[in-house]
N, C-alpha and C positions, 0 to 999 in steps of 0.2 A: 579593415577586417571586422567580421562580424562573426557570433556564437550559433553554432549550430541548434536549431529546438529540440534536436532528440539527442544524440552525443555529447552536445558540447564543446566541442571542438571547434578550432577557429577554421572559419571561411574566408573565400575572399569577398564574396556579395552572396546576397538574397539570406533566406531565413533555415536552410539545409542542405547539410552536404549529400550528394548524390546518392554516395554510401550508403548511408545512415538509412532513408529513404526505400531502401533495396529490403529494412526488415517488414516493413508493412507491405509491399510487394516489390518482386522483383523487376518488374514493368511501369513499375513508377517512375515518372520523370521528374516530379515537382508537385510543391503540397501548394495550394493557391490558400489565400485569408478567408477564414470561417465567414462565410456573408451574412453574419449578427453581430450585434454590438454587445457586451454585457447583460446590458437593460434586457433586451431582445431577448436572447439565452435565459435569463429569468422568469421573461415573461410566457416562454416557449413550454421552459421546464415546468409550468405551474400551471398552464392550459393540461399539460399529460400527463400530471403526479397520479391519477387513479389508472392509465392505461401501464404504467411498470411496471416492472417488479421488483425493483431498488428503488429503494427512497431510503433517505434521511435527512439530516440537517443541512448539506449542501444541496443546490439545484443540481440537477442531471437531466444530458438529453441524450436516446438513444440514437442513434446515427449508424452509414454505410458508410464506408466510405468508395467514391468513382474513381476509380485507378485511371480512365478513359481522363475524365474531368481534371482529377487533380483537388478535388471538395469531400469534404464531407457533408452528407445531407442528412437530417433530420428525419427522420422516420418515427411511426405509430407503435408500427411490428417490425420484428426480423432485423433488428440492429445488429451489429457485431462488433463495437465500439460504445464507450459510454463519452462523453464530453461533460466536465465540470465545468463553469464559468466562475470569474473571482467572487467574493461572495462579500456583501453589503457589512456584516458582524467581523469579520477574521480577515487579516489583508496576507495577500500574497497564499491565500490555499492552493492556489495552480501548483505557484513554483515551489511550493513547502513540499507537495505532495510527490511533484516528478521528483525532486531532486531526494525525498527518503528511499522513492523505490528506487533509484541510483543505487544508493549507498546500501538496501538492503541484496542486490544484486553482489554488489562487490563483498559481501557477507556469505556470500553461500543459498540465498534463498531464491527458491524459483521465481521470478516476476513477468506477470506478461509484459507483450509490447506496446509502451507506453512514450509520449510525448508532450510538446509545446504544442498550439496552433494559436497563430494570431488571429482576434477578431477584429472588428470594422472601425472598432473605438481605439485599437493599437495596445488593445487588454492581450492578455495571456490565458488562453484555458487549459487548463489539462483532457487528455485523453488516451485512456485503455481499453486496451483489445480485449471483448468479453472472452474467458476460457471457456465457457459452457456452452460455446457456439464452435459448430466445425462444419465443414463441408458445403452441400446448399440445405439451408435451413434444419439442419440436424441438429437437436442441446444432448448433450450427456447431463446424467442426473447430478443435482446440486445440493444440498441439504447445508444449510447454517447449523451451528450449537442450538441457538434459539429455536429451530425448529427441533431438533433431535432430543432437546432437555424438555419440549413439551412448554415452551416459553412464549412470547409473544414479545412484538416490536418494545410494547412500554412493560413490559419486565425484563429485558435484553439482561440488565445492569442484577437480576436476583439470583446470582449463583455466584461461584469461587472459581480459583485455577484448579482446586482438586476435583470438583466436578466436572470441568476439561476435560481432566486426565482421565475421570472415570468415562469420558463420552469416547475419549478415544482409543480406549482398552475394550469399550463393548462394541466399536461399530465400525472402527478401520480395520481392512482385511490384515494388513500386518502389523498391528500397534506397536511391535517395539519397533519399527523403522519409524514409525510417526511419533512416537514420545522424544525421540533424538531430535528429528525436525522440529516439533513443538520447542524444544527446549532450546534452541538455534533461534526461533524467532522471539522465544518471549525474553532470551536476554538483547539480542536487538531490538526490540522496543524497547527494552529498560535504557538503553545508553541512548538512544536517538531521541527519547523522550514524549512515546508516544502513550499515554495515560489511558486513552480511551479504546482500547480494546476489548469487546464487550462480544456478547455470547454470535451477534448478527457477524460480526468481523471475524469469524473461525469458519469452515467452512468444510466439509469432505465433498472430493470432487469423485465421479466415479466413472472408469475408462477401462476398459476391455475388460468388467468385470471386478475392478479391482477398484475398493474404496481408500482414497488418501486423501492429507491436507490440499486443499486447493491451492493452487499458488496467490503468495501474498495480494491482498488487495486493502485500499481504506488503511495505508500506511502515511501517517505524516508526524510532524514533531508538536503533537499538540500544544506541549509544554511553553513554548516559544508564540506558538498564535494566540495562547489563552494571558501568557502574560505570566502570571500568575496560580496556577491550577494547585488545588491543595491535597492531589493524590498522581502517584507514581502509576497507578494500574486501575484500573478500571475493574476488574473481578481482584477481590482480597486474597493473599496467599497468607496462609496460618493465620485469618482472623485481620490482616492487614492490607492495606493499601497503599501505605507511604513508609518511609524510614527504610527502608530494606537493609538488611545488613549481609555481607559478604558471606555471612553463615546461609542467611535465608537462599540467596540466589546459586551459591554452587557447592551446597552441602546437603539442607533438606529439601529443595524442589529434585535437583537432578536424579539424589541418589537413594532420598527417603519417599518419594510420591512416585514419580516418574520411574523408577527403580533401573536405574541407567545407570551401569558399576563406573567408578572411579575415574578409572581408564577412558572413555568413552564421553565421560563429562568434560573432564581434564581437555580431551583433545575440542572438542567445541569449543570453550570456552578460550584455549590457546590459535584456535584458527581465528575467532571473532576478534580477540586482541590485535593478533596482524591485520585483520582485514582493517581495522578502523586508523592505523597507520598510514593509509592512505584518502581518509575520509575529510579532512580540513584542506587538500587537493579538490576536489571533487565538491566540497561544500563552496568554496573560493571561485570557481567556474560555472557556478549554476547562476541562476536566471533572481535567485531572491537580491534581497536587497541589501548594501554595506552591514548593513546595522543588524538585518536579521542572521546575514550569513555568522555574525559575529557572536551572534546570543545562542545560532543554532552548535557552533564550534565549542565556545565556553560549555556548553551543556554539557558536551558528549566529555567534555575532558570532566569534568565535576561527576559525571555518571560511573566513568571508569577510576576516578581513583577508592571509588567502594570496591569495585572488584578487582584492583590489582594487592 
C-alpha cells in the first residue's frame, strides 16, 4: 500500500488515487514524475526569477499542466500552476506546505487545488493551481497588502495587523464579511505556526466585480522549518509579535479592531477548535517526516492551550 500525493489516502500502487486526480481534471488518468530533478527546478527557477511575478525566498516554476500527457511542463508565460521544489536552507517545505493547506481547508478556509508531484531525483515538490488564472488565458485582478499599503517586496515586513484591518475596511467590497475571514485565517496561522505572514501574503482577489480575500496561499508551519523563530507573527498586533495572550487573540483583535460582536467571534473561534480535533489525523498521514510530523503536532497543542 501506498499514500496518495494529493488526499492522502492509501492506495494499492502508483503515486494517486483516480479520484483525487478528477480535482485537477476530470479526464485525467494519471499524473507521470515531474522530468526535473531538484537541482534542475532550481536551476530552471533562477534562469526565470525576472520573467514572474511571484518570487520570494523559495524557487518557483510556472507550469501547464497536459491533461493529454499526464506532466506538467514548464513554461515562460500563461502558467496556471506554480511548482515549489524542496529547497537547499528548510527541509521538507513541499510537504510542510501541502500538508498546512490540508489542515487550513479542514478549518474553513478557501484553498486552491493543491498537491505532491514527484521529481526524477524521488524529491517531493509542491504544486498549486494559480486562482488568478481562469478560462483560456483570462487573470482577474490581484492586488497584495504590499501593493494596496503603497509597500514594496523589501518593506513587505513595515506595517501591523491594524493596518490590515484598515486595508480591508477601505478596499473589500463587503469588509465585514472579510474581517470574519481575516480573523479565521489569522488565528490559524497562530496554532499552525505560521509566523511569516507578511503584507505580500494577504491578498484581495476580484471576481464579477466583487473584491475579497484571495484564497489562502504561502501557508506552512514556519515555526517548525526555522527551528527556532523568535516571533509568532510577522506584522505586530498592539505593538507585538510574540507572547500573545488569550486577551490579545479573542478579545481585542476580534472585537476591539476588527469590530466583530462577541457572538460571531465566539462562533469562529469554537469552529477552529473542532476543526483542529481532527488535525494530529491528518498531520500523521502527510508526506513530512516522523520527527517533523511530531514537532508540527506538539505545536499546534502548545498554541491552543493559550486560547482554550
Amino acid at each position: 500500500m501506498s499514500k496518495c500525493l494529493l488526499s492522502y489516502n492509501s492506495i494499492k500502487s502508483g503515486e494517486y488515487d483516480t479520484q483525487a486526480l478528477k480535482k485537477l481534471s476530470p479526464s485525467l488518468k494519471e499524473m507521470k514524475i515531474f522530468p526535473y530533478s531538484t537541482k534542475e527546478q532550481q536551476i530552471e527557477s533562477a534562469k526565470r526569477a525576472s520573467k514572474m511575478s511571484i518570487q520570494g525566498v523559495q524557487e518557483k516554476l510556472s507550469v501547464i499542466l497536459s491533461v493529454a500527457e499526464g506532466i506538467f511542463k514548464i513554461v515562460d508565460t500563461g502558467g496556471t500552476y506554480i511548482i515549489k521544489p524542496q529547497n537547499d536552507r528548510f527541509e521538507q517545505l513541499p510537504e510542510n506546505e501541502d500538508l498546512t493547506m490540508h489542515l487550513a481547508s479542514i478549518a474553513g478556509i478557501t484553498v486552491p487545488t493543491h498537491g505532491l508531484v514527484r521529481s526524477t531525483d524521488n524529491q517531493l515538490s509542491y504544486f498549486i493551481k494559480r486562482f488568478d488564472r481562469y478560462g483560456r488565458g483570462k487573470k482577474r485582478a490581484l492586488e497584495d497588502f504590499a501593493q494596496l499599503q503603497s509597500k514594496t517586496r523589501d518593506t513587505k515586513y513595515d506595517s501591523s495587523v491594524e493596518q490590515v484591518i484598515k486595508t480591508i475596511y477601505r478596499f473589500a467590497t463587503f469588509p465585514k464579511v472579510e474581517v470574519l475571514e481575516f480573523y479565521r485565517r489569522f488565528l490559524f496561522n497562530f496554532i499552525i505556526g505560521n509566523e511569516d505572514m507578511h503584507l505580500k501574503n494577504y491578498s484581495l482577489l476580484e471576481t464579477d466585480g466583487v473584491y475579497k480575500l484571495a484564497p489562502a496561499y504561502d501557508y506552512l508551519n514556519t515555526t517548525i522549518a526555522m527551528h527556532n523563530p523568535k516571533e509568532e507573527s510577522a506584522l505586530p498586533l498592539k505593538g507585538r509579535k510574540r507572547s500573545f495572550t488569550k486577551k490579545n487573540l479573542t478579545s481585542h483583535l476580534p472585537n476591539d479592531l476588527l469590530q466583530i460582536s462577541k457572538k460571531n467571534s465566539n462562533k469562529i473561534l469554537e469552529d477552529l477548535l473542532l476543526a483542529t480535533t481532527s488535525f494530529r489525523t491528518v498531520v500523521e498521514k502527510s508526506f513530512l517526516s516522523k520527527e517533523n510530523q511530531n514537532n508540527y503536532t506538539e505545536l499546534i497543542e502548545n498554541r491552543l492551550k493559550i486560547l482554550i
